[in-house]
C-alpha positions in Angstrom: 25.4 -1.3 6.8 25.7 1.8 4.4 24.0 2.2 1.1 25.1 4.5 -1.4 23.4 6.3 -4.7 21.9 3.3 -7.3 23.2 5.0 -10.3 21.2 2.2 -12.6 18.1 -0.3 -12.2 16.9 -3.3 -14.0 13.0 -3.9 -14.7 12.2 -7.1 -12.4 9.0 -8.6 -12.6 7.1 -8.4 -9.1 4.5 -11.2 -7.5 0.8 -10.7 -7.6 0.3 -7.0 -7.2 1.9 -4.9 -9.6 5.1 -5.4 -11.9 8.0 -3.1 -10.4 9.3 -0.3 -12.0 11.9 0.3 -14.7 14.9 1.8 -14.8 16.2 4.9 -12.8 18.5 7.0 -14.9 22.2 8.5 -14.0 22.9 10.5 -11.0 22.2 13.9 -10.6 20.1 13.8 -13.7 19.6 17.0 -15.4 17.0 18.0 -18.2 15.9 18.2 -21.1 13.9 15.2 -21.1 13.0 12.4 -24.5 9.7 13.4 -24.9 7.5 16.6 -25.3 4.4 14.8 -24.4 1.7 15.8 -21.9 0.6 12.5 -20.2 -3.0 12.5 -19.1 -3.8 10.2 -16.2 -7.3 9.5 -14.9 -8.4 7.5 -11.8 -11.4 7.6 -9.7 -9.4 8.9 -6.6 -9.1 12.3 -5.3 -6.3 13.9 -4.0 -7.0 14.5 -0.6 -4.2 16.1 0.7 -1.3 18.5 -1.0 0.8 18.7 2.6 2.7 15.9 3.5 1.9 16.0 6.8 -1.8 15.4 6.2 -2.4 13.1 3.7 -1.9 9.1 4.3 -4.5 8.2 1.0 -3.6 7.1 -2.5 -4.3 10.0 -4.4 -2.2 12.4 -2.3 0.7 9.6 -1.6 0.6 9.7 -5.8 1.1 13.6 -5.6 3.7 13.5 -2.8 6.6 10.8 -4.6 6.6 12.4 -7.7 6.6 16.3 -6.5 8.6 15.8 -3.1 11.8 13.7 -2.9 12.6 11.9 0.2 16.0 10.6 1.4 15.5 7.1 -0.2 13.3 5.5 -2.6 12.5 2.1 -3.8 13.9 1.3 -6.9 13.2 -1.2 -9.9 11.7 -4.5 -9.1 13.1 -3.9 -5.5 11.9 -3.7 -1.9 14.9 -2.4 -0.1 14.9 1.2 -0.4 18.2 3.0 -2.0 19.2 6.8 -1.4 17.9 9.7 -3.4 17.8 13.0 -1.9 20.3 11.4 0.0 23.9 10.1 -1.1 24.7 7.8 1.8 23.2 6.7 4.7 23.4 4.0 7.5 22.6 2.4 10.7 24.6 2.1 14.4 24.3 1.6 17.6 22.3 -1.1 16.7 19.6 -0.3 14.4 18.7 2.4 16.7 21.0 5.4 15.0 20.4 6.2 11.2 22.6 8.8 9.3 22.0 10.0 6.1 24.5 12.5 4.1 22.7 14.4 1.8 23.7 14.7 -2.0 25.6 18.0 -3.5 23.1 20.7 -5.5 19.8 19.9 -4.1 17.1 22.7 -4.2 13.9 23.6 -3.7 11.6 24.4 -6.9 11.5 27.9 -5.6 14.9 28.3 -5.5 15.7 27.4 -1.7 18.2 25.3 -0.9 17.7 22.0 0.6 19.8 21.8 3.5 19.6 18.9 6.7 17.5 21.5 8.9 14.6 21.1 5.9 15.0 17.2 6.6 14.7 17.4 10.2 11.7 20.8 10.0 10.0 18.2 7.8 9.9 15.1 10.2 9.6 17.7 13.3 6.6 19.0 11.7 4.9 16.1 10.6 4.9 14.5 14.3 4.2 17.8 15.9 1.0 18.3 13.7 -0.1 14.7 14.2 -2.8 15.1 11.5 -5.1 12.2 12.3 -4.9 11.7 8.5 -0.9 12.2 8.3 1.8 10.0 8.5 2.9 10.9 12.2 1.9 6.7 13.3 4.9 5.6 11.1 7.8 7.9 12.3 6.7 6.4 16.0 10.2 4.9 16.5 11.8 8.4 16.5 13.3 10.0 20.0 15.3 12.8 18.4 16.6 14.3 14.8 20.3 16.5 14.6 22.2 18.4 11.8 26.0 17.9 12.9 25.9 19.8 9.1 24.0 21.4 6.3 24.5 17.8 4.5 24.3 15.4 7.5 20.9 14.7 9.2 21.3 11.8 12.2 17.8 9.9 13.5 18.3 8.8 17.1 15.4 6.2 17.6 13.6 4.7 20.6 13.8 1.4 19.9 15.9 -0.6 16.9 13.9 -0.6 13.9 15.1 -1.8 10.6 11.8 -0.9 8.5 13.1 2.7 9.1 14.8 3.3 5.5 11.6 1.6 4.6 9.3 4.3 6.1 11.3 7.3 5.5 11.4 6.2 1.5 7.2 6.4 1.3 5.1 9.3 1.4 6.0 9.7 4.9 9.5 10.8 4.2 8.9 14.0 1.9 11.1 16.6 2.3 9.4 20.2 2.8 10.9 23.5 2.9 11.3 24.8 6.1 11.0 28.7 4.9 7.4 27.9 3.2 5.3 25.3 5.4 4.1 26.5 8.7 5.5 24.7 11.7 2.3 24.5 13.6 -0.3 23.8 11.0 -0.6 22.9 7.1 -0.2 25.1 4.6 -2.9 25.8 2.2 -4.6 26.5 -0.3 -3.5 23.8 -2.5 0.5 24.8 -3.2 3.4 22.8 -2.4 7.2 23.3 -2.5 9.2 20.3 -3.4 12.1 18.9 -4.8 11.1 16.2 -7.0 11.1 15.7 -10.5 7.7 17.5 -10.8 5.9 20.8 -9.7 2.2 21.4 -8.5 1.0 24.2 -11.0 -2.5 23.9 -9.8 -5.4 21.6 -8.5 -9.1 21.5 -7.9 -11.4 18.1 -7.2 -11.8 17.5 -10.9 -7.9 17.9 -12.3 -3.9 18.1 -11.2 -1.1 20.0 -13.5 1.8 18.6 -13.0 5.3 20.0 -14.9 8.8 19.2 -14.9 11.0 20.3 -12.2 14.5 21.4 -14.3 16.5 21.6 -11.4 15.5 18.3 -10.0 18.8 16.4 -8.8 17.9 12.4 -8.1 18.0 9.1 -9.5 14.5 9.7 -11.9 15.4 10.5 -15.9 11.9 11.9 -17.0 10.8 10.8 -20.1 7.5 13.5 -20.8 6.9 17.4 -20.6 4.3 16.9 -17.6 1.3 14.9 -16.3 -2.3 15.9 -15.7 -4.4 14.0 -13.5 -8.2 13.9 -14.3 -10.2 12.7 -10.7 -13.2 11.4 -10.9 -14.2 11.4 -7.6 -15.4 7.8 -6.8 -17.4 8.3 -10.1 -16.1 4.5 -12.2 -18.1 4.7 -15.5 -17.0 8.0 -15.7 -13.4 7.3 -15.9 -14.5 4.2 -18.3 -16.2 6.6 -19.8 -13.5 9.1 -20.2 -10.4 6.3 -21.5 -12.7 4.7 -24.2 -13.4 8.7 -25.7 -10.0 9.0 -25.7 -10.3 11.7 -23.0 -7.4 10.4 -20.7 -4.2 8.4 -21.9 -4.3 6.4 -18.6 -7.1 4.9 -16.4 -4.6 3.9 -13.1 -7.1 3.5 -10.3 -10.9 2.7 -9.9 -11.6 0.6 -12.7 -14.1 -2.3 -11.6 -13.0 -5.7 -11.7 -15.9 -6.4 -14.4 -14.2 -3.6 -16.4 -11.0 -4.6 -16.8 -11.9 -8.2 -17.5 -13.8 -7.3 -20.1 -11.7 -5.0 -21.7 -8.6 -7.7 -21.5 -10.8 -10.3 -23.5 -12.3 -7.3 -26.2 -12.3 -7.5 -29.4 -13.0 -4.0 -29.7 -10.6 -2.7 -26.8 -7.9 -3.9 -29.2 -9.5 -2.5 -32.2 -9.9 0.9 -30.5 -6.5 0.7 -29.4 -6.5 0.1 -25.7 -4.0 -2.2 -23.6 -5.1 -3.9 -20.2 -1.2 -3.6 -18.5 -1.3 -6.0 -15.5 1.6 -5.2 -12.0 1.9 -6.8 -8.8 0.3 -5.1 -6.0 0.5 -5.7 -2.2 -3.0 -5.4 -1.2 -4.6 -7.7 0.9 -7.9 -8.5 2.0 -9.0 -10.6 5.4 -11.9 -12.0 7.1 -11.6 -10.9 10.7 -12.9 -12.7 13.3 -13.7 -11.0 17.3 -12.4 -13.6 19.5 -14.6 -12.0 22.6 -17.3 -12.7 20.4 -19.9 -15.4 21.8 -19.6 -17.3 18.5 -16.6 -17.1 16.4 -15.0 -16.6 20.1 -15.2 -20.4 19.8 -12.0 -21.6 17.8 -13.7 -24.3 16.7 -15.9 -22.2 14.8 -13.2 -20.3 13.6 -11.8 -23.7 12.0 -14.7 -24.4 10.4 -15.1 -21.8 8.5 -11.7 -21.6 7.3 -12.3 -25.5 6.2 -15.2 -24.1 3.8 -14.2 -21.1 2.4 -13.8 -21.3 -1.1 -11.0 -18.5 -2.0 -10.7 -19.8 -5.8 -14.8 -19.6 -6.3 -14.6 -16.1 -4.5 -12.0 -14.3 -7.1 -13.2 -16.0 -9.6 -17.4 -14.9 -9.6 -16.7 -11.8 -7.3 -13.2 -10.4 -8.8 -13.1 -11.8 -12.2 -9.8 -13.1 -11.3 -8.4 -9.7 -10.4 -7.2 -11.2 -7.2 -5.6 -14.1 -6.2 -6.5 -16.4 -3.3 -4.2 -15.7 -0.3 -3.1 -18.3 2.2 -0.5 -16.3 4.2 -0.5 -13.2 6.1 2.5 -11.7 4.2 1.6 -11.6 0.4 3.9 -12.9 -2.2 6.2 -10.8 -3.5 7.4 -9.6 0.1 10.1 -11.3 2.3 8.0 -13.4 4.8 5.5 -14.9 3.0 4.4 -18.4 3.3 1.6 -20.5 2.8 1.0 -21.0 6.7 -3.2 -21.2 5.9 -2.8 -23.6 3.0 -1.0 -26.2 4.7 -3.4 -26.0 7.9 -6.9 -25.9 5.6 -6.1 -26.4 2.4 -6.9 -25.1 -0.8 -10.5 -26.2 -1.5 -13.3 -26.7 0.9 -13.6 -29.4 3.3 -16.9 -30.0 4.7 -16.3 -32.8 6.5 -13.3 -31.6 8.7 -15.3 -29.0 9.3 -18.4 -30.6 11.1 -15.5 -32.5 12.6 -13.8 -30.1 14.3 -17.5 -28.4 15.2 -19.0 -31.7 16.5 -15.6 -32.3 18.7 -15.9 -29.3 20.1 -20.0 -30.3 20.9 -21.8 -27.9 18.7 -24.3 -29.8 17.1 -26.7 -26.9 15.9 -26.3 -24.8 12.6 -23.8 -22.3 14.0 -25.7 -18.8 13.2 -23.6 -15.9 12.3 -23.7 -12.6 10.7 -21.0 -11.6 8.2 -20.4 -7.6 8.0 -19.8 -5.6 5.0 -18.8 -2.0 3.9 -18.7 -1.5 0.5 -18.0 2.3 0.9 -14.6 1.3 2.0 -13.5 -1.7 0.1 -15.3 -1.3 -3.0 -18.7 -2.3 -4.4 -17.7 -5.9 -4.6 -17.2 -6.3 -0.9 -21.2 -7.2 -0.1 -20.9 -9.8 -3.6 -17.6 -11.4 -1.6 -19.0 -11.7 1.8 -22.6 -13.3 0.5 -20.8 -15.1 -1.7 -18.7 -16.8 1.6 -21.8 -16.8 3.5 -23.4 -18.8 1.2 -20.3 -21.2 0.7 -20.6 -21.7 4.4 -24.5 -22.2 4.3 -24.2 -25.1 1.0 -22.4 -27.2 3.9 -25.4 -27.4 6.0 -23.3 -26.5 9.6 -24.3 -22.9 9.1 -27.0 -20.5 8.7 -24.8 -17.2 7.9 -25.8 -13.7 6.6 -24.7 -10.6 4.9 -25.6 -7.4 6.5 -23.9 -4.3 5.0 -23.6 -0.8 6.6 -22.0 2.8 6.2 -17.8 2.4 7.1 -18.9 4.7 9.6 -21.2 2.7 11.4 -19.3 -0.2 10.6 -16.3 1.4 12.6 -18.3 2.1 15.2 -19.5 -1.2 15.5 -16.2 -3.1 14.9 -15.0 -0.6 18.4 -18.0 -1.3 20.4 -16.9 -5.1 19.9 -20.7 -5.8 17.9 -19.8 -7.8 15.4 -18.2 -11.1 15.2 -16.4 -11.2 11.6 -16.3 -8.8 9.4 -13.7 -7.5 6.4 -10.7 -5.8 6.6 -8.3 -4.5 3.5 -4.6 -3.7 3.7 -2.5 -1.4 1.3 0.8 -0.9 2.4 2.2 2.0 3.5 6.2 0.2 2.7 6.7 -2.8 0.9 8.3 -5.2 4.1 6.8 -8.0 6.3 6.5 -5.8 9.1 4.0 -3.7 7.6 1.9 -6.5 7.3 1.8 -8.0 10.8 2.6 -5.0 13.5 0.0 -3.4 12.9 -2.6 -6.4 13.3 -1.7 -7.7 16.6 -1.7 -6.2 20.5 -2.9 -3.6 22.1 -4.6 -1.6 19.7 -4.5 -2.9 16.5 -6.1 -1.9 13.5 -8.2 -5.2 13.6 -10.0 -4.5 16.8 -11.0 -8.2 17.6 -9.8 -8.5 20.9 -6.5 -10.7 19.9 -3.0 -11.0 21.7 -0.2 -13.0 21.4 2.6 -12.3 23.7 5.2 -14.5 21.5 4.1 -12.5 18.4 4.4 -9.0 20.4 6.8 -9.2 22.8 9.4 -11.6 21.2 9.0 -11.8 17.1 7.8 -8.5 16.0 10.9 -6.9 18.6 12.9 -9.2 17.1 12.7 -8.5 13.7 12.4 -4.9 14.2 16.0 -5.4 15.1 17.2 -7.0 12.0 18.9 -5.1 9.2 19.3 -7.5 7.1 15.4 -8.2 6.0 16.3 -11.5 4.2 16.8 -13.1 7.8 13.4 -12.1 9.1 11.8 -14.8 6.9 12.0 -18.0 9.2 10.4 -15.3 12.2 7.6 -14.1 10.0 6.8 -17.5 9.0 6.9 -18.5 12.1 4.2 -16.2 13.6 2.0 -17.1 9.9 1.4 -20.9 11.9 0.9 -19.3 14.9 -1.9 -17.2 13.7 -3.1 -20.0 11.3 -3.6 -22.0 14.4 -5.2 -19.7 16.7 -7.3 -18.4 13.6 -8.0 -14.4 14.5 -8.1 -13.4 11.0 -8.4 -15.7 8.0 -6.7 -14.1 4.3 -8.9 -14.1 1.6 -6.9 -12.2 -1.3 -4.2 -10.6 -2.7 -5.0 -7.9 -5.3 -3.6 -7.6 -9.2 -2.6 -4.0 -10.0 -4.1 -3.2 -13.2 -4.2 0.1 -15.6 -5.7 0.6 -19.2 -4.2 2.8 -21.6 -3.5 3.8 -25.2 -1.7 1.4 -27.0 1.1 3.9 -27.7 1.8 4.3 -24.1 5.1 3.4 -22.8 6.5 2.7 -19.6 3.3 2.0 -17.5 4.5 -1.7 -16.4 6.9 0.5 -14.3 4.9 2.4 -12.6 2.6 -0.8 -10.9 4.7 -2.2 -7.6 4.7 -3.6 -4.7 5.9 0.0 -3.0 2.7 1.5 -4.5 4.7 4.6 -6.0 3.2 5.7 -9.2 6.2 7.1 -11.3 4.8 9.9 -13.5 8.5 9.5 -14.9 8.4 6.8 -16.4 5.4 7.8 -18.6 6.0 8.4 -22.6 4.1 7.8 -25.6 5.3 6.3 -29.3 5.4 8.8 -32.1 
């Protein structure tokens, strides 16, 4: 299967985490551009990292798809990624060779041509420097990179993997130029060389100038003069602070949930001229359960606490109906998902299959546990969620559960040393496809650390659909592994997260940027004369 240039997109409304993008413009779009305005976009992030092959957080993923291009994207109100620094490319040989032929003119914004040894220096250089906060983990799959040509670059891979276009389209995939970045080590000091529709002009902890990129060649039609990014450093009422002076244009990340609900009911927000713009996002959240564990080891402990948690009640008092309760391991809005949870529990506590399934299994005692929190992590409302389930759990008389919350480095310390026996665990994706949300959770060495395998999940449906081009067909697979793990209960989903952002009421183009790909498109940004 080939894929070739989009030269056009439709806006298509995404699930529950952020509406998808609008439309790309024409092929090999040259400036000028609509609009002469400056966009000024605040969120309570930092930018971590300027090189590619360092950062894997929000902030720096933000800075990376809109200054670097990569050889596909995703496009509007889509999950299958679609060439843009490339023209064409395809698998063979089984999903295990990928070939991409790149498109005529492309250049560096210093002038440099972009050529298929930049393609192949960047991914080199990216697995060679293995930055433990790089992407390195998601270009796993590949054995070996060639340039028959300056336009064709060929992936030979270890195993068939169909999420590849996926990976190579995120933050992972930026293209670097070979004559600028180190081989051996990052480049500093804050520059970067890319071919994007934007340029780096300069950065500190506090701010980010971004202009336009003239001899950008892709599928973006930029519709403003340049972006600044205001960071506020983890600092919320700052950035609330900031949009209601009038200071920033755009508050994109870091709002709390409290915030933005009260801002979307206001009076006064509307008076002052602000608009609540709600996407679809992908993140997830879970309740993680250590099946070594002397306690929730027990599956029928396991069972009864999915029986009384109350997901409605818990996005409702703790997330002001930011989220959405979650009954599937896939969230909506990606191929896979299914309600796997829902139709084994339910949607609403049931106490009474709960001491069933407890007294069956002989425990006759309040069943004493300790739920762990990190709000450093997951955000000041984690220790409100996990009280609030402890004390759903407690109103049914069966348990006597408690909150403790610690540092996330003590609290990764702990989940490794196998001390606790549930705990929380979020998920943002780093590519918008089932596999991203279940690879990564099960075997050897998962990011959940509880001690679970499966041997039908690893060895035969996660192979499986690795091998499967078309992602459509994974579905039955994926939904199949959902009922296993709803059975066997390692984890238990909580919710899915809204993506929200506040802005002037004169902003255009916002619902665009807030998808399921998590790609922020400065490009898309304009204001109303």
């Amino acid at each position: 299967m080939k894929v070739r240039t989009r030269r056009s997109a439709t806006l298509i409304s995404g699930g529950l985490a952020a509406v998808l993008l609008a439309g790309c413009g024409s092929e090999d779009q040259i400036w000028p551009f609509e609009s002469k305005d400056t966009m000024v976009v605040g969120m309570s992030d930092g930018i971590l990292a300027t090189d590619p092959a360092a950062g894997y957080d929000p902030g720096s993923w933000l800075l990376f798809n809109n200054v670097f291009q990569s050889l596909l994207s995703f496009p509007p109100g889509s999950s299958i990624p679609v060439p843009e620094a490339a023209d064409e490319c395809g698998f063979s040989d089984g999903s295990k060779t990928y070939t991409c032929t790149l498109r005529d003119g492309l250049k560096f914004s210093n002038g440099h041509s972009l050529t298929s040894a930049d393609v192949k220096y960047s991914f080199d250089r990216a697995i060679k420097i293995n930055d433990p906060a790089g992407p390195a983990p998601l270009l796993s799959t590949i054995s070996s990179i060639s340039t028959p040509d300056d336009k064709t670059v060929v992936f030979r891979l270890k195993v068939p993997d169909a999420t590849f276009p996926s990976k190579i389209a995120s933050g992972a995939g930026s293209i670097v130029d070979r004559r600028v970045y180190p081989k051996d080590s990052l480049l500093k000091g804050g520059k970067t060389v890319g071919s994007g529709p934007y340029k780096l002009d300069s950065i500190d902890k506090s701010e980010a100038e971004f202009s336009v990129y003239s001899g950008y060649h892709g599928t973006a039609e930029v519709k403003n003069s340049g972006v600044t990014m205001k960071l506020f450093q983890g600092d919320q009422q700052a950035l609330k602070t900031a949009l209601e002076k009038g200071d920033v244009d755009i508050a994109y990340r870091g709002l709390t949930a409290k915030t933005i609900a009260a801002l979307d009911t206001s009076p006064s927000a509307e008076k002052d001229g602000l608009d609540v713009v709600q996407g679809n996002s992908a993140e997830v959240q879970h309740m993680v359960f250590n099946v070594s564990d002397p306690v929730v080891g027990k599956l029928a402990v396991r069972k009864a606490i999915a029986y009384l948690v109350d997901r409605y009640a818990l996005v409702s008092k703790v997330y002001q109906s930011t989220a959405t309760p979650l009954y599937s391991i896939v969230p909506v809005g990606i191929t896979g998902h299914g309600n796997s949870f829902f139709n084994t529990y339910g949607d609403s506590p049931q106490p009474q299959k709960a001491k069933d399934v407890l007294r069956e299994s002989g425990i006759t005692d309040k069943v004493r546990i300790t739920l762990w929190s990190t709000p450093s992590r997951y955000g000041p409302a984690t220790d409100d969620e996990l009280q609030t389930i402890a004390d759903q759990l407690n109103e049914s008389g069966l348990f006597d559960a408690s909150m403790r919350s610690v540092p996330f480095n003590e609290y990764e310390k702990g989940i490794a040393e196998g001390k606790y026996g549930v705990y929380v665990k979020g998920w943002v994706p780093d590519y918008p496809d089932p596999d991203n949300f279940t690879q990564p959770f099960f075997g050897k060495g998962n990011v959940l650390s509880n001690n679970y395998e499966n041997n039908d999940i690893t060895k035969q449906i996660i192979p499986q659909t690795s091998s499967m081009t078309d992602r459509s067909n994974t579905r039955t697979p994926f939904i199949k592994l959902q009922d296993i793990v709803a059975r066997q209960l390692p984890l238990l989903p909580l919710w899915q997260g809204k993506q929200y952002a506040v802005a002037k009421d004169n902003i255009r183009g916002l619902q665009n940027c807030l998808d399921t790909s998590t790609v922020f498109r400065f490009w898309e940004l304009s204001s109303a004369d």
